[in-house]
Backbone as a chain_set.jsonl record, in Angstrom:
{"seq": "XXXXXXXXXXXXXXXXXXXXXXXXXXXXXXXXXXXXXXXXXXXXXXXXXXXXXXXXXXXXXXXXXXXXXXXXXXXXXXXXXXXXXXXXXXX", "coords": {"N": [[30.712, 50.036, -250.278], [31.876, 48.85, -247.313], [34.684, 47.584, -245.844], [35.898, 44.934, -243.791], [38.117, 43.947, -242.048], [39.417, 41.674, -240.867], [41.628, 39.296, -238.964], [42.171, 35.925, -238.297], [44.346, 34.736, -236.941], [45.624, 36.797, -235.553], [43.083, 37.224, -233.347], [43.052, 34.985, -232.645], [45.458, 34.844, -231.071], [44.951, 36.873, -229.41], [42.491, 35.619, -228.311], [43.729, 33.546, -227.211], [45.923, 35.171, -225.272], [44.105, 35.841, -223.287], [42.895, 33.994, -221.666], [45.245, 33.205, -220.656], [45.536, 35.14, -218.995], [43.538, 35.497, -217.617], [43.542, 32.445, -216.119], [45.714, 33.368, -214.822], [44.187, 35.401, -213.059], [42.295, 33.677, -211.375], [44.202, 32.454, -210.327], [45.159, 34.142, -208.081], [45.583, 34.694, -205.164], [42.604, 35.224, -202.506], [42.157, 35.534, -200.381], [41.354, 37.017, -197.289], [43.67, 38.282, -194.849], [44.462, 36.909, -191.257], [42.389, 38.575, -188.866], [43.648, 40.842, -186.42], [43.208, 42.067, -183.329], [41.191, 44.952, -183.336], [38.857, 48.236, -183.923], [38.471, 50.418, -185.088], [40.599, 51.027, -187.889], [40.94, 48.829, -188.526], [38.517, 47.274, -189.113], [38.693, 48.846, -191.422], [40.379, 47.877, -193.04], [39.638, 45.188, -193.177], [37.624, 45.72, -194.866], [38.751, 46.907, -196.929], [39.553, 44.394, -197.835], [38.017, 42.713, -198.549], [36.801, 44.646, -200.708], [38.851, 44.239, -202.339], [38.678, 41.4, -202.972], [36.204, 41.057, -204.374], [36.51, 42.493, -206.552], [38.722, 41.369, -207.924], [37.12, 39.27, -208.438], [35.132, 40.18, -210.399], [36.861, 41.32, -211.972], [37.602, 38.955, -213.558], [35.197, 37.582, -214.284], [34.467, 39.382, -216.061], [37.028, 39.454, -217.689], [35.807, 36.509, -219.086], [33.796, 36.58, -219.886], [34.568, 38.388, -222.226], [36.343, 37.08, -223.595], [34.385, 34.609, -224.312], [32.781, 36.438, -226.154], [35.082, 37.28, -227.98], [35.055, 34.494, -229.334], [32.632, 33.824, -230.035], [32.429, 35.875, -231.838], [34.404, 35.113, -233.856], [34.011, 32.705, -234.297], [31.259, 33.42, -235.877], [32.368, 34.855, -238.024], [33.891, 33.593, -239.125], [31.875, 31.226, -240.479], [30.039, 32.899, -241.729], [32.122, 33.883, -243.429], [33.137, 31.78, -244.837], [30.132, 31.248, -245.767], [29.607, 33.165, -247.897], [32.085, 32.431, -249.856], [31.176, 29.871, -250.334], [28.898, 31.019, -252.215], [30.018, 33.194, -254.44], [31.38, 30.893, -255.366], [29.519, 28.977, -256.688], [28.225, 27.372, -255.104]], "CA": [[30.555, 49.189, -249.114], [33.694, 49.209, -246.198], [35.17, 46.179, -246.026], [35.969, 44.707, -242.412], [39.462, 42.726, -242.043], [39.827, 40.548, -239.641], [42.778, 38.653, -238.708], [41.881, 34.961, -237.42], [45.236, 34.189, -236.342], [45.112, 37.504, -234.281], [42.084, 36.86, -232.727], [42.672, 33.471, -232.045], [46.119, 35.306, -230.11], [44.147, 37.69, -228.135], [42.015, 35.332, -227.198], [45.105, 32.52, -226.533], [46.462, 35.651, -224.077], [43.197, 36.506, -222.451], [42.944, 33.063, -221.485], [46.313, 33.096, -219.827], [45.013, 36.649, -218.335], [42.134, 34.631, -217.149], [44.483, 31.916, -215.373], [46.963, 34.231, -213.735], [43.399, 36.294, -212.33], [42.094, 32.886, -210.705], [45.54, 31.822, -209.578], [45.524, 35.235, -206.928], [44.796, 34.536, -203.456], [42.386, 36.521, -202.219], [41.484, 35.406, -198.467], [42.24, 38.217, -196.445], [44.837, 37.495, -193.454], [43.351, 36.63, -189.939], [42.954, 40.131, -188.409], [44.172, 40.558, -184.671], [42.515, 43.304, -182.77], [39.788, 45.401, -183.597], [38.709, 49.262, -183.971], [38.022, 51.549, -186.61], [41.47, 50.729, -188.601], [41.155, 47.135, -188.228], [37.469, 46.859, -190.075], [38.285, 49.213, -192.488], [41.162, 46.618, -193.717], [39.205, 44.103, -193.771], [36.321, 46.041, -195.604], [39.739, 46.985, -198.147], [39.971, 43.141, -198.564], [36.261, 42.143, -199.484], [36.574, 45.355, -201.92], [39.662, 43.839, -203.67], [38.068, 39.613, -203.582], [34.954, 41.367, -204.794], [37.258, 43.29, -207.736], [39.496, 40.055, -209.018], [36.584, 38.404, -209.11], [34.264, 40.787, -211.392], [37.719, 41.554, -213.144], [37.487, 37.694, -213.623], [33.91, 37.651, -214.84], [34.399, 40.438, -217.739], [37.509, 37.986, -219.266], [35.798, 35.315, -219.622], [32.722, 37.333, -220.703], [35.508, 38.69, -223.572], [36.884, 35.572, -224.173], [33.386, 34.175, -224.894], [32.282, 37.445, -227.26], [35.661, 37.064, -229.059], [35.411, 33.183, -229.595], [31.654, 34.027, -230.839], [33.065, 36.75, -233.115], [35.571, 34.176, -234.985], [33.252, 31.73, -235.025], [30.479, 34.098, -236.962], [32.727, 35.599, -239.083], [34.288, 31.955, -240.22], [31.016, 31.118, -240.664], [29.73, 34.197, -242.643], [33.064, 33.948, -244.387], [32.461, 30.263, -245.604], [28.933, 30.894, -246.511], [30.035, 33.725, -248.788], [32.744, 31.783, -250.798], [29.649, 29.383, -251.144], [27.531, 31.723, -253.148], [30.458, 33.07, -255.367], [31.666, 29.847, -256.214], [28.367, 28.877, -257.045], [27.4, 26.204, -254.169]], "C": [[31.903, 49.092, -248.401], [33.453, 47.766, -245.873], [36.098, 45.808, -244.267], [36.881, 43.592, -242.646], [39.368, 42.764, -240.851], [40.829, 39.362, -239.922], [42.784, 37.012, -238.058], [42.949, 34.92, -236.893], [45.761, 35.357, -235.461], [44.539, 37.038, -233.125], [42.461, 35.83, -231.882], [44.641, 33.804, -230.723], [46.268, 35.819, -229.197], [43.374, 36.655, -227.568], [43.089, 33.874, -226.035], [45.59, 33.467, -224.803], [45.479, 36.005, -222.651], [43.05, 35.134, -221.675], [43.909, 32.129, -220.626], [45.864, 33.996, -218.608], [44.15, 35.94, -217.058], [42.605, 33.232, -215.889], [44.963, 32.58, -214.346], [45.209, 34.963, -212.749], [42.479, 34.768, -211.548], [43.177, 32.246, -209.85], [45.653, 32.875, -208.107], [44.841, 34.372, -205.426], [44.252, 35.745, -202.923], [41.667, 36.292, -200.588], [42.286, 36.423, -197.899], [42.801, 37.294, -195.088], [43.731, 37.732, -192.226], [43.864, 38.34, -189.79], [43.148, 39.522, -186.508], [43.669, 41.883, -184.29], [41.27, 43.592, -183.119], [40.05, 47.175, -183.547], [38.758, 49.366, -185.306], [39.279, 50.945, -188.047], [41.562, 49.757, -189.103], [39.987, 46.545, -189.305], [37.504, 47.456, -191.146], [39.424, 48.723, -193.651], [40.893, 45.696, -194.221], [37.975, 44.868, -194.876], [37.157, 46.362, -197.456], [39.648, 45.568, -198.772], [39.045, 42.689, -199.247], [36.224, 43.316, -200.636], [37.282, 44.443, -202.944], [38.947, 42.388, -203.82], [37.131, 40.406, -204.356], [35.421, 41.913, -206.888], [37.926, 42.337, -208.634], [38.05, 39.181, -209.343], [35.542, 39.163, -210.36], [35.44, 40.542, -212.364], [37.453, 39.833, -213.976], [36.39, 37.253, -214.444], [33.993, 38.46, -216.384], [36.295, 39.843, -218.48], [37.303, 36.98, -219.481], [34.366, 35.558, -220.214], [33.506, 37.564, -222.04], [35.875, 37.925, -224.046], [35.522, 34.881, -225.114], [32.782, 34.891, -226.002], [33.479, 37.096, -228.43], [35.671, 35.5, -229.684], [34.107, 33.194, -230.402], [31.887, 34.848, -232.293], [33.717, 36.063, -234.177], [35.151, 33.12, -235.391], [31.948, 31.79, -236.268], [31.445, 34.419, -237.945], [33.351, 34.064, -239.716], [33.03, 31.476, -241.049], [29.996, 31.8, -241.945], [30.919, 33.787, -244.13], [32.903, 32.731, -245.642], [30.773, 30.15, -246.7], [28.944, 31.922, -247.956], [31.217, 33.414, -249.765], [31.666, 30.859, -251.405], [29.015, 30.057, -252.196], [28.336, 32.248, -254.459], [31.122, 31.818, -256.079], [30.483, 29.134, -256.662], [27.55, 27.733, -256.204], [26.143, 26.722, -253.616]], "O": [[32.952, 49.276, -249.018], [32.45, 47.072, -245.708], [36.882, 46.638, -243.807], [36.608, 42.554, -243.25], [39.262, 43.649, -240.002], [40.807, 38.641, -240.92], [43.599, 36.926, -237.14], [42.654, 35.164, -235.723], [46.421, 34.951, -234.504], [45.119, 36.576, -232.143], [42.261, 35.761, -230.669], [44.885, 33.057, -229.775], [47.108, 35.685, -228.307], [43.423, 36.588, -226.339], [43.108, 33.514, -224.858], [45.639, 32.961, -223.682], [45.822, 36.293, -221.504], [43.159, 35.498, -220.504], [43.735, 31.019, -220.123], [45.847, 33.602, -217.442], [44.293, 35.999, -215.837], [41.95, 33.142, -214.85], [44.681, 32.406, -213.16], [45.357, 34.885, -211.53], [41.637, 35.364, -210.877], [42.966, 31.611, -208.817], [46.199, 32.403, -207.11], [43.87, 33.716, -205.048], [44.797, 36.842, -202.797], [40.815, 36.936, -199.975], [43.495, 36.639, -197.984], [42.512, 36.209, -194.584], [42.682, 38.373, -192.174], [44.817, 39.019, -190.17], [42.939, 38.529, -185.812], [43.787, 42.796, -185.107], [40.359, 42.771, -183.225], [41.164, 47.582, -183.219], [39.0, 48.645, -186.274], [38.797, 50.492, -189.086], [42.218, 49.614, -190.135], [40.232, 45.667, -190.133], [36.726, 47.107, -192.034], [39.401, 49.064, -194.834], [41.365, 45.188, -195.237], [37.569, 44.112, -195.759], [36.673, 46.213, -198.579], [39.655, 45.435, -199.996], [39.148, 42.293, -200.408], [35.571, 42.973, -201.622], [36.792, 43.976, -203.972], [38.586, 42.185, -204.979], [37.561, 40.31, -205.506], [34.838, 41.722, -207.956], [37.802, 42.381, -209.858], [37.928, 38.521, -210.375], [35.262, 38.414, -211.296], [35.311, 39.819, -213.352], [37.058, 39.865, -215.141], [36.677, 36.492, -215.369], [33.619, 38.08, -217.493], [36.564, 39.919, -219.679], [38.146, 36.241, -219.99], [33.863, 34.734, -220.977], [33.095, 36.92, -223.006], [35.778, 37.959, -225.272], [35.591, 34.674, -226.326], [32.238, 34.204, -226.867], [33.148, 36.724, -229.556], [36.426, 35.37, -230.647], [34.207, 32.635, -231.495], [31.601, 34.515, -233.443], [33.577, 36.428, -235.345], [35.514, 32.514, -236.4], [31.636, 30.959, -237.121], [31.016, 34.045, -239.036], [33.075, 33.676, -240.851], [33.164, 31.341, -242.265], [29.4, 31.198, -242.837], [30.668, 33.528, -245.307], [32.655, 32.798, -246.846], [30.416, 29.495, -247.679], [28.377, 31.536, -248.978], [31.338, 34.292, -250.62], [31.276, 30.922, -252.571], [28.596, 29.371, -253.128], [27.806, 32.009, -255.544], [31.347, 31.822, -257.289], [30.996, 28.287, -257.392], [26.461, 27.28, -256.556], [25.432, 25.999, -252.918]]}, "num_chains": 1, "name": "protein.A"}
């Protein structure tokens, strides 16, 4: 049987940094600047800016999606871990 180490006080560091990650990617400003003019150059600036809001915010979405999988992860495996000292110690 392969034996699966895990590190809580890892874990619980990755998710400490993702969590910062996660901060700093809500802290961005992402209103695009007033535009002045118009033509072809002009909309396809602003169409650059709704790509990138559109981009911090997914990026935004999948760490706090990760954050939530790894905080599930550490909480099963504590869990798991606990219920298996149970059974060899005989509780």
């Amino acid at each position: 049987m392969s034996e699966i180490n895990i590190k809580i006080s890892e874990l619980d560091a990755a998710i400490t940094n993702l969590q910062s990650l996660k901060s700093a990617c809500d802290g961005i400003n992402t209103i695009a600047p007033t535009t002045v003019g118009g033509g072809k150059t002009v909309n396809e600036i602003e169409n650059i800016a709704s790509v990138y809001k559109s981009l911090n915010t997914h990026v935004g979405d999948m760490i706090s999606n990760t954050i939530s999988f790894m905080q599930n992860i550490r909480a099963s495996f504590i869990t798991s871990d606990s219920n298996a000292a149970g059974k060899i110690g005989g509780k």
